[in-house]
N, C-alpha and C positions, 0 to 999 in steps of 0.2 A: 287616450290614456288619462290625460288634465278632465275631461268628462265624466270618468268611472270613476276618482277618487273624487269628484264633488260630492258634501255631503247634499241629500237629497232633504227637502224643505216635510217637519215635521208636518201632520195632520192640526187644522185647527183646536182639536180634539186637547190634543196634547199641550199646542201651546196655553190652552185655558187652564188646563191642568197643572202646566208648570207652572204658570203666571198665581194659580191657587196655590202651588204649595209654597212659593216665595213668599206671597202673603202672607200665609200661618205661620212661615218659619218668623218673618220680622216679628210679626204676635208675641211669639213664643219668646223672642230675643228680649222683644221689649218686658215684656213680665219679667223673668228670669232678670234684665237689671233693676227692676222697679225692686225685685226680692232681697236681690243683694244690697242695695240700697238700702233699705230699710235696715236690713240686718246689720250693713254697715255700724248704720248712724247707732241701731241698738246696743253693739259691742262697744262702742265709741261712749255711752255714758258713763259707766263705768269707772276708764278711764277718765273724762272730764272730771268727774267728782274727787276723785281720787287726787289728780293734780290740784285740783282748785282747794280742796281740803290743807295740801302740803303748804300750798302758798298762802291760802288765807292763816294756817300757823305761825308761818314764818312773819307775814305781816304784822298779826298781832304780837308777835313775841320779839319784835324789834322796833316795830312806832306805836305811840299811844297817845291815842285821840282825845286823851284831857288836856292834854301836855298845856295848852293858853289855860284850864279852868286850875290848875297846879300854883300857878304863879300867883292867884288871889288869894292859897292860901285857906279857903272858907271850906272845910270839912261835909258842912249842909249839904252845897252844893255841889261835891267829887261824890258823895254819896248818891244823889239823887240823878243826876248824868249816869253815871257807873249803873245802875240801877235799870234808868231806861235805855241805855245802847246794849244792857245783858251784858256788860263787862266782870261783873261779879259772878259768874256762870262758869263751868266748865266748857274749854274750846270748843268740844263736840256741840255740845246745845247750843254757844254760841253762832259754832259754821251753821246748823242748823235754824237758825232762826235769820242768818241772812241768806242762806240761799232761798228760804221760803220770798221774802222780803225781794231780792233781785227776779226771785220770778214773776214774782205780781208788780213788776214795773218801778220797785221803791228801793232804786238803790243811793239813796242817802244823797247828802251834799256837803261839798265839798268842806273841808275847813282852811282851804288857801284861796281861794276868792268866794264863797259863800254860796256860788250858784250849785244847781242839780246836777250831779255826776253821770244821767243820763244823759242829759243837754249837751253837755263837754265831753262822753265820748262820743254822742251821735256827731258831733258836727266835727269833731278831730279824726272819726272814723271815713268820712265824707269827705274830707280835705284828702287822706291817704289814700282810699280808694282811688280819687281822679291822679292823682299824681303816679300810682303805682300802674294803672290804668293807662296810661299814653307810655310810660315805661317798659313796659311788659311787651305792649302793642309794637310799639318799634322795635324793642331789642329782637321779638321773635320773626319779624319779617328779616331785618339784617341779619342775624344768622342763621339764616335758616340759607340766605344765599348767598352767603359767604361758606358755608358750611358743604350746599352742594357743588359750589362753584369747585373750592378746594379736593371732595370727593371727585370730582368727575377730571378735576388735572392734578389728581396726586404726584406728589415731587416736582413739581413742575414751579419756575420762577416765582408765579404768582402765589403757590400755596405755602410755598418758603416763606415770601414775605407775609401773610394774612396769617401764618403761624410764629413768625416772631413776633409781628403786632399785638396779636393777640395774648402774650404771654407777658408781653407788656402792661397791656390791659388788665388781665389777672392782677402782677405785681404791683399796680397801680394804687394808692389808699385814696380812698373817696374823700375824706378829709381837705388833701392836700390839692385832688384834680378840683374841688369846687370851688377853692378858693384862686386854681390858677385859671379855669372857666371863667368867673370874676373877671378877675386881673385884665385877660385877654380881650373878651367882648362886651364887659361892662364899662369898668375904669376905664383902659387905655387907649380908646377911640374916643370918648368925651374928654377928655385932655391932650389928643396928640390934634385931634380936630377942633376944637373948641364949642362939642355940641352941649346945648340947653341940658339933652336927656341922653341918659346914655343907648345905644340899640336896644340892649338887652336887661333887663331888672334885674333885680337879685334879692327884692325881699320882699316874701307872701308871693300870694300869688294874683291879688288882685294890688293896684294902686286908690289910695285913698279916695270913699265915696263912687268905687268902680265895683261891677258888678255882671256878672254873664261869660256867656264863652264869646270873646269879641277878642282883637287884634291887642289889647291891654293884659289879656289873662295867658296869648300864647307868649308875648315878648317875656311874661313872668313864668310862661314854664318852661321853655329853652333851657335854659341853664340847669336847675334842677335835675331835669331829664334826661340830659347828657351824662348830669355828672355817673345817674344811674345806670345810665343803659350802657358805659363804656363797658363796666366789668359785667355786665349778664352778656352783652354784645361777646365779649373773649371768654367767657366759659360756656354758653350754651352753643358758637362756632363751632366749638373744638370738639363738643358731643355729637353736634348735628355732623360734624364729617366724620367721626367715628361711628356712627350708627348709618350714616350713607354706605359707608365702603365695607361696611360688615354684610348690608343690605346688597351689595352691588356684586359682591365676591358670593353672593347665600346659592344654594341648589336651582332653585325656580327661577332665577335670572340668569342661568346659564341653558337652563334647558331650553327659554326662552329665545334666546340668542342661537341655538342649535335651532330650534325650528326657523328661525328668522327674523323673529317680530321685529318690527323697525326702533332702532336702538333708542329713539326717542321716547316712544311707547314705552320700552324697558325703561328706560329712566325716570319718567314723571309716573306713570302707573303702576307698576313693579314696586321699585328699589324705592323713589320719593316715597310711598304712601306707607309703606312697611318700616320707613326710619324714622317715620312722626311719631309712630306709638309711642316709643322710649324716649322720644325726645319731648312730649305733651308730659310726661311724667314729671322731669323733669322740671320743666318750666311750672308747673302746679305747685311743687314742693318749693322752689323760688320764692313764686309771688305769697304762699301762705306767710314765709321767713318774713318778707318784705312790710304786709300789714301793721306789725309792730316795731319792724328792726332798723327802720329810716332814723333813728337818732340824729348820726351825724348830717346825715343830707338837711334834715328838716329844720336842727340848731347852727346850721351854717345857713341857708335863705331862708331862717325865718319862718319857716312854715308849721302853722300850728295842726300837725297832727299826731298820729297817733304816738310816734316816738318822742315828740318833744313835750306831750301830756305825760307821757310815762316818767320823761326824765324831770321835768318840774316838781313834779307829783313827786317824786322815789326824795328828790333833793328836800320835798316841805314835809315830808311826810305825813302826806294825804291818802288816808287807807280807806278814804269811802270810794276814792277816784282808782287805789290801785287794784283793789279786789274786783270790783266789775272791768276794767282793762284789762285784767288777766284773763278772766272767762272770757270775754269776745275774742282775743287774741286766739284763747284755745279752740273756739269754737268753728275760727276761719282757717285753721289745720286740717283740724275734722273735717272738713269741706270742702276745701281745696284738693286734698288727698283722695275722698273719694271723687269726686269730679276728673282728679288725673286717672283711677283708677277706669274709672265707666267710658272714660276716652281712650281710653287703652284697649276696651272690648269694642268699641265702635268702630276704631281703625283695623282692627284685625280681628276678623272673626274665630279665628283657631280659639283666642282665649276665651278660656270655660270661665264664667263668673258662679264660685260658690261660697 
């Protein structure tokens, strides 16, 4: 009887033929995102302009870039400045003559240290990336197993506590945990012990005349990266066990479980790879927020990027520095968003990309 329900082994034939049309189908898939992709990014300008237009209004209608050439007083010279930044210009011509201007690489310099406002954001951009980078990187291994741990003993002792904990973490302010991260493994082991240095740094991320990824650059990103990864750690947990046990409870994992497949199977192949879709979405819409929103992390250790150029900038009012930090800001939205999207059809082939 166990011999007559084996299935019997298709014809070579066939298997070349399947193994063919899997091929064309991945083709096909991959086109179809190359398409949507595209069309993304296309509907996406648009929008870009749109915002960057609001903002670059709001900027020029609230700081104004003679504001030092004001206080000399010399009429000559507000006229002849005014003149060539196109200040004497209606706004539209104006946006229009810097977005030409940003696009061919000439987005001005600064009027609060004098350097290129590309230079300072490429290298404040670079500074946030690694930092948001090793951030990201861990918070998503941590809940992702804490998150199945908890789906797979739901109500259980352990998921009580990893669910208070993390609700702590939520109500947590980043503000307040960076400075007690500080407190805890910077100060108060080099005072309670009497060392030279402390474990752990707390400001920038290299130490003077240091440079590379070496044992000076991780003791300076420890802190920082804690302070971040607590609260993505306790909201992206709480999604990943809510997208587990939606995944775990769904149709195909139980009919799974009625044929037999070995529960292990169901859990890592099944239910794990069907709860990353929403949870990759997720984690993409994060880190875009992340690119520019590290204010308080980066003005509590020190680190010069992209939130602590925004807030310098917004405080001198530097509008050659804030109009281009806005477009890239927006630009790494636009990016992120589709990238969570196209991982979304990757993980799960049901969804149609149109």
């Amino acid at each position: 009887m166990t011999e007559a329900l084996r299935v019997a082994p298709a014809p070579e034939g066939r298997h070349s033929e399947g193994r063919g049309a899997q091929g064309r189908g991945r083709v096909g898939r991959s086109r179809q995102m190359l398409r949507y992709a595209v069309r993304r990014l296309a509907y996406s300008v648009p929008v870009v302009l749109v915002a960057s237009f609001v903002f670059f209004w709001a900027v020029r209608s609230t700081f104004d870039p003679l504001t030092k050439l004001r206080q000399a007083r010399d009429p000559g010279v507000l006229a002849r400045e005014s003149a060539r930044l196109g200040l004497d210009r209606p706004v539209l011509e104006q946006y229009g003559l810097w977005m030409k201007a940003f696009v061919t690489g000439d987005w001005g310099v600064s009027t609060r240290t004098g350097d290129r406002a590309q230079a300072m954001i490429g290298s404040a951009l670079g500074t946030t990336l690694q930092l948001v980078g090793w951030a990201v990187l861990f918070a998503v291994v941590v809940a992702l197993a804490i998150g199945t741990y908890s789906a797979a003993r739901q109500y259980s002792a352990g998921d009580h506590l990893l669910t208070g904990l993390s609700y702590l973490g939520v109500a947590m302010p980043a503000f307040w945990l960076g400075l007690l991260l500080i407190q805890v493994f910077a100060i108060w082991p080099r005072e309670q012990f009497g060392l030279e240095q402390p474990p752990l740094y707390f400001v920038g991320l290299h130490s003077p005349g240091m440079s590379g990824v070496n044992a000076d650059y991780f003791r300076h990103l420890v802190l920082p990266v804690m302070t971040l990864t607590v609260g993505l750690i306790a909201s992206w947990s709480r999604f990943s066990r809510a997208s587990m046990l939606e995944a775990l409870n769904s149709d195909y994992v139980k009919t799974a479980r009625a044929k037999g497949v070995p529960p292990r199977r169901i859990f890592l192949r099944h239910a794990l790879r069907n709860s990353l879709a929403p949870f990759i979405t997720v984690v993409a819409a994060d880190t875009a927020l992340l690119i520019g929103g590290l204010v308080v992390t980066e003005q509590i250790f020190a680190i010069s990027g992209m939130g602590r150029l925004f807030l310098d900038s917004l405080l001198a009012g530097d509008v050659y520095v804030l109009l281009p930090w806005m477009l890239i800001v927006a630009l790494a939205m636009v990016l992120f968003n589709l990238a969570a999207d196209l991982g979304y059809a990757l993980l799960d082939p049901r969804v149609t990309l149109r």
